[in-house]
N, CA, C and O atoms as a printed pandas DataFrame, in Angstrom:
     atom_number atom_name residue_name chain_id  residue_number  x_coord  y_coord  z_coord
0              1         N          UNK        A               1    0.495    3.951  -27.152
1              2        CA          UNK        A               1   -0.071    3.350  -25.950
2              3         C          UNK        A               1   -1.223    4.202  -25.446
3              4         O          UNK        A               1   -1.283    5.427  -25.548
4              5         N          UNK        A               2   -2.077    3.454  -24.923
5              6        CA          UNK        A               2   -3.232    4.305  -24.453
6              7         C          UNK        A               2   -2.628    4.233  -22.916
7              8         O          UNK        A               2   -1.703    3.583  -22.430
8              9         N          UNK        A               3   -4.042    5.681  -22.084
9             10        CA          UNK        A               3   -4.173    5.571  -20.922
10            11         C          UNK        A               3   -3.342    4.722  -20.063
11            12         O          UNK        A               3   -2.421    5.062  -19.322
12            13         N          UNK        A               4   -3.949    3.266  -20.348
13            14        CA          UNK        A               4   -3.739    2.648  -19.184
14            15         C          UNK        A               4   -2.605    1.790  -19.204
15            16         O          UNK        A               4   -2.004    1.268  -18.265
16            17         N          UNK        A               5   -2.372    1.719  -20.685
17            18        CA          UNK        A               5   -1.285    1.060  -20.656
18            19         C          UNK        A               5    0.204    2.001  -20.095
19            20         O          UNK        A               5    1.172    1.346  -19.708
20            21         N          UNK        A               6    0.255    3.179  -20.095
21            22        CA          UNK        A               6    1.010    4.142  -19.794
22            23         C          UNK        A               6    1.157    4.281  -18.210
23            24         O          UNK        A               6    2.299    4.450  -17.783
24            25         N          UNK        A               7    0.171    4.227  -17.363
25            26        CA          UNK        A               7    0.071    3.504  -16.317
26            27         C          UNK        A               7    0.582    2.710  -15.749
27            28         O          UNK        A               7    1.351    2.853  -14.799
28            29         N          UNK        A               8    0.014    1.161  -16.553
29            30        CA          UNK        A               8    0.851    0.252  -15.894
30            31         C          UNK        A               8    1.853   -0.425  -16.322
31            32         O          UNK        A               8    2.396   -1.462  -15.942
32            33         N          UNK        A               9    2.016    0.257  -17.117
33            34        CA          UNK        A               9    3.747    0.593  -17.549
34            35         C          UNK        A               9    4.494    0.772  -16.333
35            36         O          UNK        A               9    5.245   -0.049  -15.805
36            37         N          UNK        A              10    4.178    2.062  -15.901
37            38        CA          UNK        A              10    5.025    2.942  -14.872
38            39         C          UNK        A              10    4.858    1.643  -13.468
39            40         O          UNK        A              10    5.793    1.113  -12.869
40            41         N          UNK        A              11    3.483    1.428  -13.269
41            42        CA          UNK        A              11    3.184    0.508  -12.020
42            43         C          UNK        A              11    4.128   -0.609  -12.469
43            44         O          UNK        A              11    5.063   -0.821  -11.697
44            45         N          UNK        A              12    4.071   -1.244  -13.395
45            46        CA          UNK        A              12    4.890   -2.598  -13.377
46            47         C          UNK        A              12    6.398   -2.037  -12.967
47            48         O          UNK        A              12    6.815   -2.284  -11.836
48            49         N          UNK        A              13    7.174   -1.311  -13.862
49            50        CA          UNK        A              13    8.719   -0.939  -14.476
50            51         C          UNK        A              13    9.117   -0.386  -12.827
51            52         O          UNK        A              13   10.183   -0.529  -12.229
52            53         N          UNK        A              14    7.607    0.410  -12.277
53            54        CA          UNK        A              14    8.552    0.596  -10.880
54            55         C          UNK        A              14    8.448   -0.197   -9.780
55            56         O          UNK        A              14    9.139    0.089   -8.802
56            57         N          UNK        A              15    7.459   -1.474   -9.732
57            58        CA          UNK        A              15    7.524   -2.060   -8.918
58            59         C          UNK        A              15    8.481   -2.913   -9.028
59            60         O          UNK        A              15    9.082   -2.996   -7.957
60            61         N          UNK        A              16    9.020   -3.774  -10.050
61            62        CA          UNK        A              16   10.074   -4.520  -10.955
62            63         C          UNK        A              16   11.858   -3.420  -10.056
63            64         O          UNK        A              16   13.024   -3.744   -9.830
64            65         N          UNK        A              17   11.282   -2.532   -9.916
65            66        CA          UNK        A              17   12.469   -1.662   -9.608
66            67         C          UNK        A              17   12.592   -1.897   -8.302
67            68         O          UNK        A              17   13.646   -2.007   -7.676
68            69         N          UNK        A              18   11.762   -1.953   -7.995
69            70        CA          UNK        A              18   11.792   -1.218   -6.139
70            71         C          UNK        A              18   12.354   -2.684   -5.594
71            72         O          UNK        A              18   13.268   -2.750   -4.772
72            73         N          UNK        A              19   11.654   -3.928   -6.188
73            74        CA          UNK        A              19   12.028   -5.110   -6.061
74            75         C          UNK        A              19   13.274   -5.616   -5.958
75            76         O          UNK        A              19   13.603   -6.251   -4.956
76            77         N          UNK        A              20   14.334   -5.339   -7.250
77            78        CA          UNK        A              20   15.187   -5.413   -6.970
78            79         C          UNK        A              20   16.410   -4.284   -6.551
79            80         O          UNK        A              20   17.639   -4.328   -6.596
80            81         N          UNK        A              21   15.272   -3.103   -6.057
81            82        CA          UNK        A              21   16.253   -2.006   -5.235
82            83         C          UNK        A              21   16.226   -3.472   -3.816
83            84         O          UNK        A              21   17.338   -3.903   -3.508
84            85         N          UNK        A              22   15.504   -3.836   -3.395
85            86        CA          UNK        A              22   15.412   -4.585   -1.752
86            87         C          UNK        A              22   15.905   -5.978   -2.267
87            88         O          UNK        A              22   15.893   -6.793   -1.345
88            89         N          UNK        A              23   16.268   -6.422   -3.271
89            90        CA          UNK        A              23   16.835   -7.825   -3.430
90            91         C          UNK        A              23   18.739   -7.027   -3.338
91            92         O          UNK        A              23   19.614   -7.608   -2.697
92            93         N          UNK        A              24   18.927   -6.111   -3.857
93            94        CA          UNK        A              24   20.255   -5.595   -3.948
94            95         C          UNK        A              24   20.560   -5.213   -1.952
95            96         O          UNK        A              24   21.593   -5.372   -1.303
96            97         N          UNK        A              25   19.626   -4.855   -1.643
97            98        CA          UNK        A              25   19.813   -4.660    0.052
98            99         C          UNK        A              25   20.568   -5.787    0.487
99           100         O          UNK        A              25   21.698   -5.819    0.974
100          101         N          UNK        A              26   19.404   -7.123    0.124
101          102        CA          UNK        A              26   19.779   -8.278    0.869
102          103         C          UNK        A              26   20.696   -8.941    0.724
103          104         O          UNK        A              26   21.099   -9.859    1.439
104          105         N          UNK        A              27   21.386   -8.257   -0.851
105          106        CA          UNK        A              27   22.510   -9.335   -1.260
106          107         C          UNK        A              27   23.680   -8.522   -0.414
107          108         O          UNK        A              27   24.302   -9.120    0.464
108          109         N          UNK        A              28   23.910   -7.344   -0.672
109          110        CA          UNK        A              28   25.029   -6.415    0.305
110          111         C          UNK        A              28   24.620   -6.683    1.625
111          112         O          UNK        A              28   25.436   -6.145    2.373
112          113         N          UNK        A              29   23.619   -7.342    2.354
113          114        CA          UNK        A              29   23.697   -7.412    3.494
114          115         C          UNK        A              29   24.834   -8.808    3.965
115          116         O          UNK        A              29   25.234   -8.974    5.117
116          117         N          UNK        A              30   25.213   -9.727    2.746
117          118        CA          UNK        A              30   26.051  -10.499    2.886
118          119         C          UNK        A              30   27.246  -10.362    2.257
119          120         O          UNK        A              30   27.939  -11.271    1.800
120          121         N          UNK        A              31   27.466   -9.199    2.249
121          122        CA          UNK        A              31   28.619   -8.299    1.811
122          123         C          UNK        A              31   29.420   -8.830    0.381
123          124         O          UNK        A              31   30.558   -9.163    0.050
124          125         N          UNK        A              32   28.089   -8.687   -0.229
125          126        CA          UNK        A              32   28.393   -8.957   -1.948
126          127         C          UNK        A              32   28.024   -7.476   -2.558
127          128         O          UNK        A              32   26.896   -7.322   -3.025
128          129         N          UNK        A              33   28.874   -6.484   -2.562
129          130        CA          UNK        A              33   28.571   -4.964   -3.065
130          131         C          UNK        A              33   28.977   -5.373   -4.502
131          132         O          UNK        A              33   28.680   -4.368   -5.149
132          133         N          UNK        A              34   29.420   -6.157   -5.251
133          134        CA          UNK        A              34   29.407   -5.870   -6.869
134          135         C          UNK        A              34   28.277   -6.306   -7.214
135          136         O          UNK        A              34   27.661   -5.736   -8.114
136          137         N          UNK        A              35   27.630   -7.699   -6.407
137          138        CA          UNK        A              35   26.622   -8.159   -6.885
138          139         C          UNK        A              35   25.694   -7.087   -6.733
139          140         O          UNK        A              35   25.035   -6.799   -7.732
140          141         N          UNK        A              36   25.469   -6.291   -5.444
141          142        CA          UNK        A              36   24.522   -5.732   -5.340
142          143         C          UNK        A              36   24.291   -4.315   -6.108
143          144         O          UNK        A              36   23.160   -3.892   -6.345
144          145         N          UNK        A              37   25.627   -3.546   -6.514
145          146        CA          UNK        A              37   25.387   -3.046   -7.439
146          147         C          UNK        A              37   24.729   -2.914   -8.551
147          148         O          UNK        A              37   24.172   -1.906   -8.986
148          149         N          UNK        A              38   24.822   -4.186   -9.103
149          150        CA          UNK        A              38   24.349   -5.095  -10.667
150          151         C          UNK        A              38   22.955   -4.788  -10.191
151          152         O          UNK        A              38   22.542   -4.053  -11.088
152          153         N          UNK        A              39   22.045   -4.907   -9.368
153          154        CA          UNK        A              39   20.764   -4.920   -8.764
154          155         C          UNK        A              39   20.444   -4.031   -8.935
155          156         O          UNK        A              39   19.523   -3.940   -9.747
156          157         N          UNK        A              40   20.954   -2.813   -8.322
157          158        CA          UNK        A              40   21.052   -1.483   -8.296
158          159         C          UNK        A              40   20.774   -0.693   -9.621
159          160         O          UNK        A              40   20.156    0.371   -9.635
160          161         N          UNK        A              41   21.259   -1.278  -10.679
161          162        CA          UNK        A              41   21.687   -0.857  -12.069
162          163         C          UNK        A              41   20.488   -1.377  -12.608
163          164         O          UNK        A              41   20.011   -0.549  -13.384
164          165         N          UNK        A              42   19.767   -2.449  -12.520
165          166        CA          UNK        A              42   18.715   -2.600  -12.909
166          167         C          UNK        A              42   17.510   -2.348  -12.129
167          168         O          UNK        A              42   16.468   -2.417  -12.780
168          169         N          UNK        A              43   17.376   -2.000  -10.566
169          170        CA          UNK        A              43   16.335   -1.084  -10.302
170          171         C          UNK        A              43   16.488    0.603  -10.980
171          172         O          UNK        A              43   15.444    1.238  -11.126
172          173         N          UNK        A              44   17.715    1.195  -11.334
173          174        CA          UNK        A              44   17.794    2.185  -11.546
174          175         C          UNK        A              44   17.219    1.969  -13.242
175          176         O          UNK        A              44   16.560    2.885  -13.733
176          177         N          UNK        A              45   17.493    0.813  -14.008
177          178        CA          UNK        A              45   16.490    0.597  -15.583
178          179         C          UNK        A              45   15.097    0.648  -15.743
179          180         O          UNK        A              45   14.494    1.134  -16.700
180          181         N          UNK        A              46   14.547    0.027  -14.577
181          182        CA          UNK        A              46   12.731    0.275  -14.206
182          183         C          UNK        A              46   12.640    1.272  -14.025
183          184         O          UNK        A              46   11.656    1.837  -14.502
184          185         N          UNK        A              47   13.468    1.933  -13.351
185          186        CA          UNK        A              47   13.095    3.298  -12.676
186          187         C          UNK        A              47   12.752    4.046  -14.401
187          188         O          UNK        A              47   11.669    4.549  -14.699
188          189         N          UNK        A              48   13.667    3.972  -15.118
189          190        CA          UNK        A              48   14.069    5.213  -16.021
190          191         C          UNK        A              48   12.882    4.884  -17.097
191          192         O          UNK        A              48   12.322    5.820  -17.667
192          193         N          UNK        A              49   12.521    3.550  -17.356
193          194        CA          UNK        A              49   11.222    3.128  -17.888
194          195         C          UNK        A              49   10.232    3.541  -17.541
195          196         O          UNK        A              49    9.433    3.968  -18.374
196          197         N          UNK        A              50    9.907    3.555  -15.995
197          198        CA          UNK        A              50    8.749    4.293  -15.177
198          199         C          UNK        A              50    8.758    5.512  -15.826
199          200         O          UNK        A              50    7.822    5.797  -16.574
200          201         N          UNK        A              51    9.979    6.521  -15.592
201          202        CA          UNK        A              51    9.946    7.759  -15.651
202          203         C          UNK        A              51    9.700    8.099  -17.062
203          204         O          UNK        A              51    8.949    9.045  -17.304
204          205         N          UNK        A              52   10.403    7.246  -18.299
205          206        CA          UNK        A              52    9.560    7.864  -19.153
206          207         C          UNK        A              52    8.145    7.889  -19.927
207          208         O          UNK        A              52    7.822    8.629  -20.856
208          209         N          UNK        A              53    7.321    6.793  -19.238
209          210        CA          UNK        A              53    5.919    6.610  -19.726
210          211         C          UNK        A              53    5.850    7.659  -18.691
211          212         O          UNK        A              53    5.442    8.682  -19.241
212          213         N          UNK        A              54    6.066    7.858  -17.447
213          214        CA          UNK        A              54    5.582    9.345  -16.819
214          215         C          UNK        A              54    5.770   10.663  -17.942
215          216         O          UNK        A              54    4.930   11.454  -18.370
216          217         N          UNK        A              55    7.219   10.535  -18.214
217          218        CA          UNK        A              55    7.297   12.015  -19.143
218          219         C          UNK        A              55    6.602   11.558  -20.393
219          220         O          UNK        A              55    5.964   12.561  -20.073
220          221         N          UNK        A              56    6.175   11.163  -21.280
221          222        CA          UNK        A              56    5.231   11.154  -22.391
222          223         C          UNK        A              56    3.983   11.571  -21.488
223          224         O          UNK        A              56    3.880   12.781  -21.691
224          225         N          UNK        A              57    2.976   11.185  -20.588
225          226        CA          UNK        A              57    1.940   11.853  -20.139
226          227         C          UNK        A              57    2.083   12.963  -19.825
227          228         O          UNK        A              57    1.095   13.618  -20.158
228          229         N          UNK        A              58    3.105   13.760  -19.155
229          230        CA          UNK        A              58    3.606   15.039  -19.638
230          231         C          UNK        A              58    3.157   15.930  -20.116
231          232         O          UNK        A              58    2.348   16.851  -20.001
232          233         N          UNK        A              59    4.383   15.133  -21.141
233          234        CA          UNK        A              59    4.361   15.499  -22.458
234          235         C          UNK        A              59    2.632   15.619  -23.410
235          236         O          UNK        A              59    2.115   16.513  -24.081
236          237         N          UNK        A              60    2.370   14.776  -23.167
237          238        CA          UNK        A              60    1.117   14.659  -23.863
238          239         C          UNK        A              60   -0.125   16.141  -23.077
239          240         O          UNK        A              60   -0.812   16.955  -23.694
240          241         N          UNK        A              61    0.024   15.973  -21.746
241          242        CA          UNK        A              61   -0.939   17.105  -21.047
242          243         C          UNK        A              61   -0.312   18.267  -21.378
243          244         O          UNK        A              61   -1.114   19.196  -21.277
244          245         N          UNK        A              62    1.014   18.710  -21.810
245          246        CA          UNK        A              62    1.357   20.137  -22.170
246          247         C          UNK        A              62    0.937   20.181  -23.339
247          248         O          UNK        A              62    0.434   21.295  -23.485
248          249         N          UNK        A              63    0.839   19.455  -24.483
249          250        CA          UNK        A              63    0.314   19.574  -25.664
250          251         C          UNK        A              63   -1.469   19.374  -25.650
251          252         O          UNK        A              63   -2.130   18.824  -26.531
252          253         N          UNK        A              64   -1.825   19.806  -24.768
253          254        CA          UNK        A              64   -2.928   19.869  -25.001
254          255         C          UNK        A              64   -4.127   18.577  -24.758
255          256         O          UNK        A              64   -5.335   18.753  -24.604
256          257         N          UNK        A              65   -3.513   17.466  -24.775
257          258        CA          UNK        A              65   -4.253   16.567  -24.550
258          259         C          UNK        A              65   -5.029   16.239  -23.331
259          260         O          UNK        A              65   -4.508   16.305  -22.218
260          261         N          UNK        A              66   -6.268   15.886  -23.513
261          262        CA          UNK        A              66   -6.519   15.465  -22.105
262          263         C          UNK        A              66   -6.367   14.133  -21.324
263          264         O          UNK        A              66   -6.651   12.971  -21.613
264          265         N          UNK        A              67   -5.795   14.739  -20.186
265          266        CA          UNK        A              67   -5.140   13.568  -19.258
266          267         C          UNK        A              67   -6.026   13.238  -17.866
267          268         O          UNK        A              67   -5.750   13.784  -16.798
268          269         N          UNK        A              68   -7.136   12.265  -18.018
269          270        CA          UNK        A              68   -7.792   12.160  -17.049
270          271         C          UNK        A              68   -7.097   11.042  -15.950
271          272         O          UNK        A              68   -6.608    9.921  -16.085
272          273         N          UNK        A              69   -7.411   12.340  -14.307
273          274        CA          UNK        A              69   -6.767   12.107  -13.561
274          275         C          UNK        A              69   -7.421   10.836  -12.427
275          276         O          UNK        A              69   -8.417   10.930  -11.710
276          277         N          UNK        A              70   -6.798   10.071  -12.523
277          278        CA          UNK        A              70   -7.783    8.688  -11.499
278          279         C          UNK        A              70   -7.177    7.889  -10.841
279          280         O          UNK        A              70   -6.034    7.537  -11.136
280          281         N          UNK        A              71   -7.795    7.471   -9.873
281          282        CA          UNK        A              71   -6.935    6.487   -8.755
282          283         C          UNK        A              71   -5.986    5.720   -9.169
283          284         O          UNK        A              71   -4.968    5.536   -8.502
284          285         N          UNK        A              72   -6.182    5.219  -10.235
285          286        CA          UNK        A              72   -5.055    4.529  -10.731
286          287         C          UNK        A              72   -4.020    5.325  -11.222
287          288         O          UNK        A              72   -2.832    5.008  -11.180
288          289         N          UNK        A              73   -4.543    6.531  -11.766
289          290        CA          UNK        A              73   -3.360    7.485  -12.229
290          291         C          UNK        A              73   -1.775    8.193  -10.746
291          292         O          UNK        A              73   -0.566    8.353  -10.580
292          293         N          UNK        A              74   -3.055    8.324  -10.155
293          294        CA          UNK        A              74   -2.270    8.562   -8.867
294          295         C          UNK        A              74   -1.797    7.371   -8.060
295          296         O          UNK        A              74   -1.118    7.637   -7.068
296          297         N          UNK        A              75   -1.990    6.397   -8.266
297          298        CA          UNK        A              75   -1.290    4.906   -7.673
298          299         C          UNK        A              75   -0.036    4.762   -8.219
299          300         O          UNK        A              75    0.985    4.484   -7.590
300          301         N          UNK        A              76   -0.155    5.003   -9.673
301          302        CA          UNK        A              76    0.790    4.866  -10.699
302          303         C          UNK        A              76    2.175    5.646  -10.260
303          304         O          UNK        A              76    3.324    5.225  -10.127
304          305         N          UNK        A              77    1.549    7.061  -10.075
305          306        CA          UNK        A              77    2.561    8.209   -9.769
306          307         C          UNK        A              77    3.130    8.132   -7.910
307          308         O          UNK        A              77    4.110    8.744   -7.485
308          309         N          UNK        A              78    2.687    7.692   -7.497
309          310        CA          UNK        A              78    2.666    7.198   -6.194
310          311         C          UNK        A              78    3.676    6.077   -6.036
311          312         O          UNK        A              78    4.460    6.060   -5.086
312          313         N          UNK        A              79    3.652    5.188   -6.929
313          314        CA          UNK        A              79    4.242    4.040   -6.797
314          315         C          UNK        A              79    5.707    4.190   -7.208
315          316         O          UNK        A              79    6.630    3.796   -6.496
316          317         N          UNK        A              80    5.904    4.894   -8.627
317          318        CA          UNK        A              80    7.173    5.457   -8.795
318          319         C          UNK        A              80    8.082    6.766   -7.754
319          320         O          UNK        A              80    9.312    6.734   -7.770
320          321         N          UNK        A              81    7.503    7.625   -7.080
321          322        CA          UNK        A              81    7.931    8.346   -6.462
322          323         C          UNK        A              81    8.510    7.826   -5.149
323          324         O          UNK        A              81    9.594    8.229   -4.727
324          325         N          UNK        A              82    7.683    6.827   -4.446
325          326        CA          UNK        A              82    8.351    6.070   -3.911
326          327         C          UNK        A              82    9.118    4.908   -3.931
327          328         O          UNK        A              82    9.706    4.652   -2.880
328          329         N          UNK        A              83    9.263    4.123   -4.887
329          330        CA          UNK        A              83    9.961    3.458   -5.473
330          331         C          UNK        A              83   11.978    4.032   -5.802
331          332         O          UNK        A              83   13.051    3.434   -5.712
332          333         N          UNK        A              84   11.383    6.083   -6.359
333          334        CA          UNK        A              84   12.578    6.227   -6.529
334          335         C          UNK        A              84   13.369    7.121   -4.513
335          336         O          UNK        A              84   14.401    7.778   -4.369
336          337         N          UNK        A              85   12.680    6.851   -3.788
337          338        CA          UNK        A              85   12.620    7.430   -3.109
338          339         C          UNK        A              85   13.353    6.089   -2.333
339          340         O          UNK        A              85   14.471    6.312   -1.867
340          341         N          UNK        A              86   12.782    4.685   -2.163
341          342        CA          UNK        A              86   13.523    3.690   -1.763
342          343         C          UNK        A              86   14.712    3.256   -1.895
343          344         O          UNK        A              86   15.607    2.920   -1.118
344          345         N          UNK        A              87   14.523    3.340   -3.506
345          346        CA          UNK        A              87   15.788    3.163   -4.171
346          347         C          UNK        A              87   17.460    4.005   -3.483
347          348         O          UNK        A              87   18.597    3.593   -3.255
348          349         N          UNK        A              88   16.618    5.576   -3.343
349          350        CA          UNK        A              88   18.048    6.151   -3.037
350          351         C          UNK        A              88   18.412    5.875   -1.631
351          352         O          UNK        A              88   19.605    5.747   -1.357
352          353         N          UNK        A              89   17.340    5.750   -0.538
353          354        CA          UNK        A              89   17.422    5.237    1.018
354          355         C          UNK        A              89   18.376    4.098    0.745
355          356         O          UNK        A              89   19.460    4.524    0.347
356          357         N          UNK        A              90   18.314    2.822    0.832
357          358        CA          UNK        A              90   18.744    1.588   -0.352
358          359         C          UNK        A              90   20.663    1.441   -0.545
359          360         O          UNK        A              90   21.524    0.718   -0.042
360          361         N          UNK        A              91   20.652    2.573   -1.561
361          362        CA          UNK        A              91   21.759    3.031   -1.923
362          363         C          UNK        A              91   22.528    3.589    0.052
363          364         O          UNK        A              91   23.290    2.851    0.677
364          365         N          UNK        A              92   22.236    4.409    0.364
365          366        CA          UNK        A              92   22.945    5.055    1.237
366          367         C          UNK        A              92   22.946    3.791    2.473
367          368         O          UNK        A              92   24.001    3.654    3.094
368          369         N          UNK        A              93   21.754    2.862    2.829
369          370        CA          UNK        A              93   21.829    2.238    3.719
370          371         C          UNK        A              93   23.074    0.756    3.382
371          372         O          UNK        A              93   23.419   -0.053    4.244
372          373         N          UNK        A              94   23.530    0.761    1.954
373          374        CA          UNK        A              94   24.828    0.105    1.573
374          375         C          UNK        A              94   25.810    0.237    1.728
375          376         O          UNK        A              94   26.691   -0.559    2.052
376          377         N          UNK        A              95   25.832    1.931    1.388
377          378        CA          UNK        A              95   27.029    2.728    2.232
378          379         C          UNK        A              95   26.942    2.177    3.631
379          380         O          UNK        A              95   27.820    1.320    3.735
380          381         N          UNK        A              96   26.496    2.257    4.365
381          382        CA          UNK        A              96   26.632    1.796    5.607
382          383         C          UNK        A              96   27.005    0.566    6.190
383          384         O          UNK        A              96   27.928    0.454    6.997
384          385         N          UNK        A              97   26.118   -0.585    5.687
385          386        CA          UNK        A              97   27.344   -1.644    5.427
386          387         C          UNK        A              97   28.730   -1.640    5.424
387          388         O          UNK        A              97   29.578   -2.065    6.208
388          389         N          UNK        A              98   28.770   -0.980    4.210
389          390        CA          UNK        A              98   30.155   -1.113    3.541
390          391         C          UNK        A              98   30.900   -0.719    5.008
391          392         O          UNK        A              98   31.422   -1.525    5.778
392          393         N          UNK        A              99   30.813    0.591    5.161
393          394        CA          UNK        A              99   31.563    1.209    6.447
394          395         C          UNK        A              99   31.217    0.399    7.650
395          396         O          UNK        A              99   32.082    0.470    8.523
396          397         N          UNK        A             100   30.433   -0.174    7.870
397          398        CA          UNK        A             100   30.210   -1.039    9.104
398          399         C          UNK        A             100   31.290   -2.222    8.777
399          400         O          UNK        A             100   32.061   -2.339    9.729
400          401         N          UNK        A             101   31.517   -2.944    7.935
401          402        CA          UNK        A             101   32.386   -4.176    7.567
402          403         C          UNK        A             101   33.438   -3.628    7.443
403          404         O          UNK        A             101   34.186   -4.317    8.136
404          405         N          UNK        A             102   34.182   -2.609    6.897
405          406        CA          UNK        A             102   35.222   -1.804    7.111
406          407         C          UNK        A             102   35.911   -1.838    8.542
407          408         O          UNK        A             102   36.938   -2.436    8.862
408          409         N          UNK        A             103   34.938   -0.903    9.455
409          410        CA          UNK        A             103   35.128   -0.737   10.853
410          411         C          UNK        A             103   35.679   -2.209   11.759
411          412         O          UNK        A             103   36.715   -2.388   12.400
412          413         N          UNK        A             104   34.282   -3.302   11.441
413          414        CA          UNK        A             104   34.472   -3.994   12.014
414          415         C          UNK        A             104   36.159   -5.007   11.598
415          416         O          UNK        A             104   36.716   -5.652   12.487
416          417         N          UNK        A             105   36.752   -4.944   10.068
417          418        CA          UNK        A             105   37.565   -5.860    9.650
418          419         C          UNK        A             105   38.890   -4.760   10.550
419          420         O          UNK        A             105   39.884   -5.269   11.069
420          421         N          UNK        A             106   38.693   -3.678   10.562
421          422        CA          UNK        A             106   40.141   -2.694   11.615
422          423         C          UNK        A             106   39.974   -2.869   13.071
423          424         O          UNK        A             106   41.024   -2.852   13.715
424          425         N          UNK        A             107   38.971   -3.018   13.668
425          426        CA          UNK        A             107   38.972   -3.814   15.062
426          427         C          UNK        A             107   39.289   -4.914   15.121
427          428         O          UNK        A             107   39.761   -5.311   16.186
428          429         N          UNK        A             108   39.152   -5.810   14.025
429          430        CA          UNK        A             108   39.530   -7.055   14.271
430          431         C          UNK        A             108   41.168   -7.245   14.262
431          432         O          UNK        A             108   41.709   -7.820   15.207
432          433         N          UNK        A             109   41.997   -6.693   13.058
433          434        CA          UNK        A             109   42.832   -6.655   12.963
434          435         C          UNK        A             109   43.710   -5.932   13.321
435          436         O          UNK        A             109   44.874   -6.166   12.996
């Protein structure tokens, strides 16, 4: 893969991620946690796609190659860092759910 395809590799695989990190939100917001797991499991597959066209550029700049650095390069790297950065917010704001529907099903009962 050249340049750019290495790029938007990472731009697609982590936006594809982040996507369904916030489709997995919405489904646990109707207190479907297996479904939203399943979501989870496949934003965490983009993610790991992102990350490794990231580690081959790396890889490639420790060996010597040159890796020219450009807006798109940094969009790219930008987009995954926060992407995995959503992802884990995401995760913990499910936890919360969960314990909120918890709470609320022992007051009720």
């Amino acid at each position: 893969m050249n340049m750019e395809e290495i790029l938007f590799s990472i731009i697609v695989n982590a936006g594809e991620a982040r996507g369904n990190a916030y489709e997995a939100l919405k489904i646990a917001q109707k207190g479907e946690y297996n479904s939203a797991k399943e979501k989870l499991k496949e934003a965490e597959g983009g993610i790991g796609v992102a990350h490794g066209a990231q580690t081959d550029l790396i890889q490639k700049e420790i060996n010597g190659e040159d890796i020219d650095m450009s807006l798109l390069s940094v969009h790219a790297q930008d987009h995954l860092m926060t992407t995995i950065a959503e992802k884990s917010l995401i995760e913990h704001m499910i936890g919360l759910y969960k314990r909120i529907e918890e709470l609320e099903k022992r007051m009720e009962g």
